[in-house]
Structure formats: structure tokens, C-alpha cells
DOLO-616028 format. One record per residue: x, y, z of N, C-alpha, C in turn; residue number from 1. Coordinates in Angstrom, 2 decimals. Atoms other than C-alpha are relative to their C-alpha. Example, Ala and Ser with C-alpha at 12.3 -4.5 7.8 and 13.67 -1.06 7.14 Angstrom:
<rs>
- n_c1|n_c2|n_c3|ca_c1|ca_c2|ca_c3|c_c1|c_c2|c_c3|n
- 0.89|-1.19|0.00|12.30|-4.50|7.80|0.90|1.20|0.00|1
- -0.82|-1.19|-0.06|13.67|-1.06|7.14|-0.77|1.09|0.73|2
</rs>
This chain:
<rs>
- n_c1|n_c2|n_c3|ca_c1|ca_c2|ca_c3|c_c1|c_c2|c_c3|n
- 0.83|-1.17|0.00|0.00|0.00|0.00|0.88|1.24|0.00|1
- -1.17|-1.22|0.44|1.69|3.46|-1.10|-1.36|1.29|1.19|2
- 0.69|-1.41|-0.74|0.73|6.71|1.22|0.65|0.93|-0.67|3
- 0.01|-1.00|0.75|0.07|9.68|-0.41|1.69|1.11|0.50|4
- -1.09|-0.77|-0.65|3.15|12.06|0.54|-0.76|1.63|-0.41|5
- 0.95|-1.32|0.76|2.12|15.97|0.30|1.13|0.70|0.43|6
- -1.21|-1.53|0.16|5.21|17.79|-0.56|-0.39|1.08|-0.61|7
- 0.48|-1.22|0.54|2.97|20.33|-1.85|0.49|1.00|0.53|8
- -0.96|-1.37|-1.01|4.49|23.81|-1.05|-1.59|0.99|-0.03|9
- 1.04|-1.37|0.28|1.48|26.37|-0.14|-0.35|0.94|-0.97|10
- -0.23|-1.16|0.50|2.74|28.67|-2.07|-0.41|-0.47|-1.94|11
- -0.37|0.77|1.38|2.92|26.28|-5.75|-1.26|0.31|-0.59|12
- 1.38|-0.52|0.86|-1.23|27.04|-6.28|-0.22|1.36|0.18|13
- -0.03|-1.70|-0.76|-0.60|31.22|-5.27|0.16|0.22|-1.71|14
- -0.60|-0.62|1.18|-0.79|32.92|-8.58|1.17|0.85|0.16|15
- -1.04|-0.49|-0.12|2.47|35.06|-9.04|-0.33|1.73|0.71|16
- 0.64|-1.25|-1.09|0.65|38.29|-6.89|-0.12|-0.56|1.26|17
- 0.43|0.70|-1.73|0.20|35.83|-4.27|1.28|-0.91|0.61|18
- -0.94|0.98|-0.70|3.67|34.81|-3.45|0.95|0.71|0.70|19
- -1.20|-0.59|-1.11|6.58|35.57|-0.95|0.34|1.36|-0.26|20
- -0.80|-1.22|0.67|8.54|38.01|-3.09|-1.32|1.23|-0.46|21
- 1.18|-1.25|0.44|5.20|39.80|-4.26|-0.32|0.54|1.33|22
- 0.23|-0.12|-1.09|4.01|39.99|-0.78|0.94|1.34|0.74|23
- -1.03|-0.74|-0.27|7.42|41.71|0.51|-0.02|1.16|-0.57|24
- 0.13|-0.90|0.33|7.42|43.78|-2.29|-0.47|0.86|-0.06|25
- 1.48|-1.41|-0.02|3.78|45.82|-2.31|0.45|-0.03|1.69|26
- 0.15|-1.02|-1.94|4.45|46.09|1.97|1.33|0.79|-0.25|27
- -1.16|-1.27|-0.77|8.23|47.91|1.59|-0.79|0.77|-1.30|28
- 0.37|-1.37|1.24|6.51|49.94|-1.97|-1.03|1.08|0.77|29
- 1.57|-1.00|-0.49|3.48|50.96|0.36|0.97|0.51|1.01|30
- -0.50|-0.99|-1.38|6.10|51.81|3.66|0.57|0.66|-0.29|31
- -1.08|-1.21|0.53|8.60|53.63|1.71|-0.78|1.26|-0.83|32
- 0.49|-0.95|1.07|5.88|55.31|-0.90|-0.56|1.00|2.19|33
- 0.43|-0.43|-1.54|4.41|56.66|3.09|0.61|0.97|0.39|34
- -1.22|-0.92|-1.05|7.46|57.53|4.77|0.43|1.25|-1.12|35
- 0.26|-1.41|0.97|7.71|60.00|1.42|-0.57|0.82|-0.13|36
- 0.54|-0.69|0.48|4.77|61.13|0.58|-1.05|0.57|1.03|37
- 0.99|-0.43|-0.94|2.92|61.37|3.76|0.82|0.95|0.99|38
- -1.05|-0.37|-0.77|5.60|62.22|6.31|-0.26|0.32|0.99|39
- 0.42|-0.27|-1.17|3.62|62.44|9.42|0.59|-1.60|0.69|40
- -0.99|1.22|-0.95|5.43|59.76|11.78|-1.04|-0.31|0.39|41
- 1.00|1.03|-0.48|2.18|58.27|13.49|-0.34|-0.63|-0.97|42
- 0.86|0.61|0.77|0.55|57.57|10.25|1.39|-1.21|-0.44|43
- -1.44|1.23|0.81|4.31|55.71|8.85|-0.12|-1.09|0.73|44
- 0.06|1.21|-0.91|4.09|53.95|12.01|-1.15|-0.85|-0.15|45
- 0.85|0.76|-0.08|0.81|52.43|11.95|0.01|-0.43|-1.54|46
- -0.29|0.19|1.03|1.20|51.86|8.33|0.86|-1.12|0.03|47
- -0.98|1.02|0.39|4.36|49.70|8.69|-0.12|-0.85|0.85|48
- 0.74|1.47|-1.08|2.73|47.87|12.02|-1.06|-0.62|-0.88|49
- 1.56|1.06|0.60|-0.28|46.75|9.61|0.71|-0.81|-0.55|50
- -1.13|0.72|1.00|2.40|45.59|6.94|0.51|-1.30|0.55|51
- -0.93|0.84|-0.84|4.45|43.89|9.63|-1.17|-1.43|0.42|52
- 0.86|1.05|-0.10|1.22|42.03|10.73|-0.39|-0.69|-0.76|53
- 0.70|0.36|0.91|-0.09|41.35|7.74|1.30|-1.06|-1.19|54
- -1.36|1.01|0.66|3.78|39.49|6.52|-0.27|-0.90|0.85|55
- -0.16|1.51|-0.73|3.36|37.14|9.62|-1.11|-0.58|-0.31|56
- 1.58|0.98|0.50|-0.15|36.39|8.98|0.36|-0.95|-1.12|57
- -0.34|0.46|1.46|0.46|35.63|5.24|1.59|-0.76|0.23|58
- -0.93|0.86|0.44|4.04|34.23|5.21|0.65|-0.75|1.32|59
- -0.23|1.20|-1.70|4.27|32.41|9.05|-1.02|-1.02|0.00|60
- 0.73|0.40|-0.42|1.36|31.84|10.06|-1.11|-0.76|-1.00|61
- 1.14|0.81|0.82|-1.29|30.61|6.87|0.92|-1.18|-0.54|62
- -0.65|1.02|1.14|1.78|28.55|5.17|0.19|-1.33|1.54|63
- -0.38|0.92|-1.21|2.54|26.75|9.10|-1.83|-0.37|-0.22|64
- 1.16|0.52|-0.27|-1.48|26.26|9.46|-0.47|-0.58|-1.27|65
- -0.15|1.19|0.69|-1.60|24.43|6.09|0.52|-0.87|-0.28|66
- -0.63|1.08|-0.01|1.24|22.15|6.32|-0.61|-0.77|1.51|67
- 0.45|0.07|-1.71|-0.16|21.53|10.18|-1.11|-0.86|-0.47|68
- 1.24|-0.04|0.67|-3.90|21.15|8.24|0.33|-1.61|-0.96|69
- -0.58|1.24|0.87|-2.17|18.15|5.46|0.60|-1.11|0.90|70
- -0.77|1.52|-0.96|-0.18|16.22|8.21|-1.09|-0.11|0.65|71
- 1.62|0.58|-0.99|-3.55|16.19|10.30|-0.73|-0.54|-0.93|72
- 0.64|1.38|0.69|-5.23|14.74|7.64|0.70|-1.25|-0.83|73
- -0.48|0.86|0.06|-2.62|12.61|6.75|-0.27|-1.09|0.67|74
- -0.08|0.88|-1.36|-2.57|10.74|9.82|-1.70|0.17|0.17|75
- 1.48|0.42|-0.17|-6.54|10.67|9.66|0.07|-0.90|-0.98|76
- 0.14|1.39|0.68|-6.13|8.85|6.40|0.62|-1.11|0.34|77
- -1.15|1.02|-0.52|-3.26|6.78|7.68|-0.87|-1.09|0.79|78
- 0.42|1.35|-0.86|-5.57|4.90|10.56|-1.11|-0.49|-0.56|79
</rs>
């Protein structure tokens, strides 16, 4: 009997807007276009705290809670 293996990478069904390097890119284009064009220091700040949250969400935290999500149902198909 063969078990499925799921080396799928999260990221492999992300169209090319929806991946690491895109990600990175639009949060420093939006903190740097900010820290330019706005130039009030509270707004930069809360600006580059959303960013900052919004990288762990997206590139920690959704890619760990679908490999997490595949080995749990691994091991459901497994028994």
C-alpha cells in the first residue's frame, strides 16, 4: 500500500501576486511610498505595524497552518 506524501508547497497554487517576493514587495513599496509622501510619523508607524502584521499572517502563520492542516489529515487517512 503506497501513502500519499504531500510535498505540496502552499505557495505552488498562489498565482504570481500571491507569493513571498510579491508579498514583501507591495508592503516595503506601500512603507517607503508613506514615509515620502505622507511624512507624518504616526501615520508611517501604523502603516508599517499593519504591513508587519499582515507578513506574519500571510508568510508564518497561513503557510505553518496548512502544512499543520495536510499532516492532520494525513494521519486521519493513515488509521
Amino acid at each position: 500500500m503506497t501513502f500519499p506524501t504531500h510535498n505540496i508547497s502552499f505557495w505552488s497554487g498562489k498565482p504570481f501576486w500571491c507569493r513571498p517576493w510579491s508579498i514583501l514587495l507591495t508592503g516595503l513599496v506601500i512603507i517607503i511610498s508613506t514615509y515620502f509622501f505622507i511624512e507624518i510619523l504616526f501615520v508611517d508607524i501604523l502603516i508599517t505595524s499593519l504591513i508587519i502584521i499582515w507578513w506574519v499572517l500571510f508568510l508564518y502563520y497561513v503557510p505553518k497552518i496548512y502544512t499543520n492542516s495536510l499532516d492532520s489529515s494525513s494521519s486521519i487517512d493513515n488509521e
